[in-house]
ZAMARGU-4260 file (C-alpha; in steps of 0.2 Angstrom, whole numbers, plus 5000, padded with zeros to 4 digits):
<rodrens>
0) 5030/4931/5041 | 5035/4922/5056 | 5046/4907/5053 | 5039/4889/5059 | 5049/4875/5064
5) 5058/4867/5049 | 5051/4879/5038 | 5061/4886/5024 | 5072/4902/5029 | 5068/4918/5022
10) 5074/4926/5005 | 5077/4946/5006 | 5077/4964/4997 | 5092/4972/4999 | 5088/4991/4991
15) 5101/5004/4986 | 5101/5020/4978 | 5105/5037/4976 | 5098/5055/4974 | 5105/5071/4969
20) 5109/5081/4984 | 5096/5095/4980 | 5080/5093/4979 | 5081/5088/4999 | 5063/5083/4996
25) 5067/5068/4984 | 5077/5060/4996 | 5066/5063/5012 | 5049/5055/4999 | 5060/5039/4995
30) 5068/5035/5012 | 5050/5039/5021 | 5042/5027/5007 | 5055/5014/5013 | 5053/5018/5031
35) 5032/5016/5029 | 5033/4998/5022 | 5043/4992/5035 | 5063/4993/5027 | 5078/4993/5038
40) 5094/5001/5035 | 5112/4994/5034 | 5126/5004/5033 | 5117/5017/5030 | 5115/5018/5010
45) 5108/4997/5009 | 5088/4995/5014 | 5082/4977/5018 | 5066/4970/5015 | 5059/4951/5018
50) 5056/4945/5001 | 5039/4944/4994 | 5029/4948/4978 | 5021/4965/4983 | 5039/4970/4992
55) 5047/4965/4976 | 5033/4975/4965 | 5039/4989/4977 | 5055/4991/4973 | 5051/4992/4954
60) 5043/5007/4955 | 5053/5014/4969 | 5068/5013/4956 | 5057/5021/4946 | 5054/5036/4954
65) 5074/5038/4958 | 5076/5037/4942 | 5064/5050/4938 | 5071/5061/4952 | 5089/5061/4941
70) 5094/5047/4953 | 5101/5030/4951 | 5098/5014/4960 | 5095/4992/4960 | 5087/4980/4972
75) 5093/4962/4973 | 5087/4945/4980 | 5097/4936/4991 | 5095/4922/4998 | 5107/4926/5014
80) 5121/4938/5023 | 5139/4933/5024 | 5143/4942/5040 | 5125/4943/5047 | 5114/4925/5051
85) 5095/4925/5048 | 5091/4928/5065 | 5102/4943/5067 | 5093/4952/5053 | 5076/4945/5061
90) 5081/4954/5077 | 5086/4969/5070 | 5068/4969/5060 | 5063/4965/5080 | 5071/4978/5087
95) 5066/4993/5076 | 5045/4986/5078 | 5048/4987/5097 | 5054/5005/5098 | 5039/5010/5085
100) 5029/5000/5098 | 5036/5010/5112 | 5035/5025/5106 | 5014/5022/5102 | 5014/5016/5120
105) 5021/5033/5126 | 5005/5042/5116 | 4991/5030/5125 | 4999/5032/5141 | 4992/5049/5139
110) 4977/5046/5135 | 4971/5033/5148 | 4977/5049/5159 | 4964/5060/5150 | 4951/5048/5149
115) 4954/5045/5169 | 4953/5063/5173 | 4935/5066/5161 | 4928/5050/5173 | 4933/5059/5187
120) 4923/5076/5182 | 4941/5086/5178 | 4941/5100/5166 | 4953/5091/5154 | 4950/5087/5134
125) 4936/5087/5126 | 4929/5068/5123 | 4928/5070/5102 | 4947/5077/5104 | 4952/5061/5114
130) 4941/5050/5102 | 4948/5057/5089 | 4967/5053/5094 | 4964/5037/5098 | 4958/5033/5081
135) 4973/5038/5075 | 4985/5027/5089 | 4974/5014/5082 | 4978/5017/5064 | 4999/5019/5069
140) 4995/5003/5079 | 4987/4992/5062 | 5001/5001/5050 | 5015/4992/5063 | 5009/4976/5066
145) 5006/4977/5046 | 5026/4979/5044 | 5029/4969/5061 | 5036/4955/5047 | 5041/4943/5061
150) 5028/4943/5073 | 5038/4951/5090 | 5029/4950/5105 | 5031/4969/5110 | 5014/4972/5104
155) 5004/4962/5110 | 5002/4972/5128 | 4995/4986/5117 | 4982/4977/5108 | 4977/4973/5127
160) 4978/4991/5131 | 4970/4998/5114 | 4953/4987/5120 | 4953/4993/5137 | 4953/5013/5130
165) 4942/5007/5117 | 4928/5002/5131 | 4932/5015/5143 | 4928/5029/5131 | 4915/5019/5122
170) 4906/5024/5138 | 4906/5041/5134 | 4900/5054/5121 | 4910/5053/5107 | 4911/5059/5089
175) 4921/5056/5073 | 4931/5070/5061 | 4933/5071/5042 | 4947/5071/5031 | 4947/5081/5015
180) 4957/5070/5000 | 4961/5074/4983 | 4971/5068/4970 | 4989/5076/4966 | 4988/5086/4948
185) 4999/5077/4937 | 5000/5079/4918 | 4996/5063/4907 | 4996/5065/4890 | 4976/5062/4885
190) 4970/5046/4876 | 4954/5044/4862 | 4942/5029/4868 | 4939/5026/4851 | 4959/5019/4848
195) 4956/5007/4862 | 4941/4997/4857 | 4942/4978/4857 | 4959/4978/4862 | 4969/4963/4871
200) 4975/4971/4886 | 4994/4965/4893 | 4999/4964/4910 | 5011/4955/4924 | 5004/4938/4930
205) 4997/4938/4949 | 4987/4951/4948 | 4983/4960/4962 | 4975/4978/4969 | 4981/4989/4954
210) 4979/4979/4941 | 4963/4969/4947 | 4956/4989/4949 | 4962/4994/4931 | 4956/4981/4924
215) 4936/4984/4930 | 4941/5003/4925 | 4943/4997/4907 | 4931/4986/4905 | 4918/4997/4914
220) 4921/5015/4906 | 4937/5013/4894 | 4935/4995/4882 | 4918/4987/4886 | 4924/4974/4875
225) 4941/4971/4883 | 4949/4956/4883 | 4966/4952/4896 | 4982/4943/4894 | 4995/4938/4907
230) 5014/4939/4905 | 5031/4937/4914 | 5038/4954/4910 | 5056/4949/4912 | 5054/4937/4898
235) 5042/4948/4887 | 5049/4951/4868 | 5041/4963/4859 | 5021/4965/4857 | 5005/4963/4844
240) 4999/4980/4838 | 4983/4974/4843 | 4990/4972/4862 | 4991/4986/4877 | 5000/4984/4890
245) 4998/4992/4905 | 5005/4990/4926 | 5021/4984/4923 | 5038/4990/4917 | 5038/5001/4901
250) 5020/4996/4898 | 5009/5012/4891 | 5000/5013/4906 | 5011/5010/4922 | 5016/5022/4936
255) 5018/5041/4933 | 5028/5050/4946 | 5018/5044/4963 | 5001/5038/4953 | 4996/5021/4952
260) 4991/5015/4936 | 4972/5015/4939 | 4976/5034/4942 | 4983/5037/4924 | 4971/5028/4917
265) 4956/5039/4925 | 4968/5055/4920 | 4973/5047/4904 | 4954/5043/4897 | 4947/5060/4905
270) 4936/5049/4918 | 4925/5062/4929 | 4916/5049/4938 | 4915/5055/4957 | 4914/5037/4961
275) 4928/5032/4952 | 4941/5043/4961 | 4934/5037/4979 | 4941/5022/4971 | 4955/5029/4966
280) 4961/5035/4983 | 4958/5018/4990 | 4968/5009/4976 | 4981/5022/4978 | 4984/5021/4997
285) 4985/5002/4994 | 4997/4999/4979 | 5008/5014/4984 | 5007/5013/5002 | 5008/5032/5007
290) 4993/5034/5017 | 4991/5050/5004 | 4972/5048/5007 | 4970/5037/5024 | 4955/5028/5015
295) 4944/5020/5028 | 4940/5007/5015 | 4959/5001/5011 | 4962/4990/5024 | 4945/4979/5022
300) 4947/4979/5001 | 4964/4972/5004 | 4960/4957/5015 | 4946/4954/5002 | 4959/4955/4987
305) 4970/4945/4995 | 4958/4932/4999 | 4954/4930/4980 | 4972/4929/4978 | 4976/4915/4988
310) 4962/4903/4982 | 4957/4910/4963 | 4964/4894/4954 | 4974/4905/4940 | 4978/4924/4938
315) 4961/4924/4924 | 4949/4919/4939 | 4959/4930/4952 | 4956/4945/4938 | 4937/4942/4936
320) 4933/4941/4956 | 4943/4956/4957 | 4936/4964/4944 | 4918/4958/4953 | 4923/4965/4970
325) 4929/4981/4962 | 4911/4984/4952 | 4901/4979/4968 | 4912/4992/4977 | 4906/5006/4964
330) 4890/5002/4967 | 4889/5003/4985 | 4897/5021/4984 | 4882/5026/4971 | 4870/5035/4975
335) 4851/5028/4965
</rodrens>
């Protein structure tokens, strides 16, 4: 998101809420979730976001979730500060990316040590633990520069670094772990296929991971015969009885506590497909951005996704691609 000469100066998210003082856990889950996607704080009770249409998708079902949690809360667009410039909020987004760079620096710094001492023949970690801890200093890396909104130049030393570990151990014997997932239990009241047959099914326009992933999860095991409609939901009156809506505010399938809406369809429509809920983490980690389930496969499914979104010539063609990429995803996860 960095600014080019004469371009047009950025709008922003400014975020507020609030929690009951008790559970503690509510207000550690939202401010980490806020925290994970990049927000800074003002004040102390205000979070800022650079404006775009996944940060402002975001907010709609963090507010969700305070308000599920007993809480209360808004999100705004504006369009500047009256005390603060654009460049001071730029540097203060700066800033807080440096230190998260820093601190990631401190962590490599250890391991070139310990790869230094294995060249030499010292007794130090094994090569799999090392491997194994640089993986993740190269994920903390990717989910920085992914909230690094503004492009500072802190991190550029480390992606120089990052490749010289990365050929210094490629030298020697290494290994890779495994990471047990599964989904949170969550209760969703069930739903009969056959009172979803042949139904025009409603959703936001530009759609993107979670509605794109739905809407192959209908069409392949809920509605074969499905048929999709786009909307703006802040101008939406009423509905056909004919018509479902589903992944947007008050829709009858949407968010349930920390699922995505592919997740409550799966649990809604009793889906037992193993496939399926590989899926499933992967569209989760990606529309709710929690690394519940640090799926492998997220990072490369979004840039694909994204790619459709940028050059699909309306939301219909941006949903069948998506819907494509997500049925030749099942298929290279099943086994013949």
């Amino acid at each position: 998101m960095k600014q080019a000469k004469g371009s047009k100066a950025p709008q922003w998210l400014l975020i507020f809420y609030s929690l009951p003082s008790r559970p503690v856990g509510n207000r550690v889950k939202i401010w980490r979730k806020l925290a994970k996607v990049g927000a800074i704080s003002l004040k102390g009770a205000v979070y800022v976001l650079p404006y775009n249409e996944e940060h402002y998708e975001l907010c709609q079902w963090i507010m969700a979730e305070v308000k599920a949690m007993g809480g209360e809360g808004d999100f705004v667009v504006a369009q500047r500060f009256e005390m603060l410039g654009n460049q001071q909020i730029v540097e203060l987004f700066n800033h807080q990316r440096e230190s998260d760079y820093k601190a990631l620096e401190g962590k490599l710094n250890q391991l070139e040590r310990r790869i230094y001492s294995i060249r030499k023949g010292g007794k130090g970690a094994r090569v799999k633990a090392i491997r194994d801890k640089l993986d993740r200093c190269v994920a903390e890396f990717d989910q920085i520069r992914g909230i690094d909104f503004f492009s500072c130049t802190a991190g550029r030393k480390l992606q120089d670094k990052i490749q010289t570990l990365k050929r210094e151990l490629g030298r020697l014997e290494s290994g890779e772990g495994e990471r047990a997932t599964g989904l949170a239990p969550v209760s969703i009241q069930p739903k009969a296929l056959r009172d979803y047959q042949g139904r025009v099914w409603v959703t936001r326009k530009k759609p993107y991971v979670d509605r794109m992933a739905s809407a192959w999860l209908i069409k392949r095991f809920i509605d074969h015969q499905a048929s999709f409609q786009f909307v703006d939901e802040r101008k939406r009156r009423g509905q056909e009885p004919s018509h479902v809506t589903f992944d947007m505010a008050g829709a009858e399938f949407t968010h349930v506590g920390d699922l995505c809406t592919f997740e409550v369809l799966t649990k809604a429509f009793g889906i037992k497909d193993k496939v399926v809920r590989k899926i499933a983490e992967i569209v989760h980690d990606l529309d709710m951005k929690d690394e519940k389930f640090r799926s492998p496969d997220a990072r490369g499914l979004e840039s694909v996704l994204m790619g459709i979104r940028k050059t699909a010539k309306d939301d219909m063609e941006a949903l069948e691609k998506g819907i494509e990429v997500f049925e030749m995803l099942y298929a290279s996860k099943t086994k013949f």
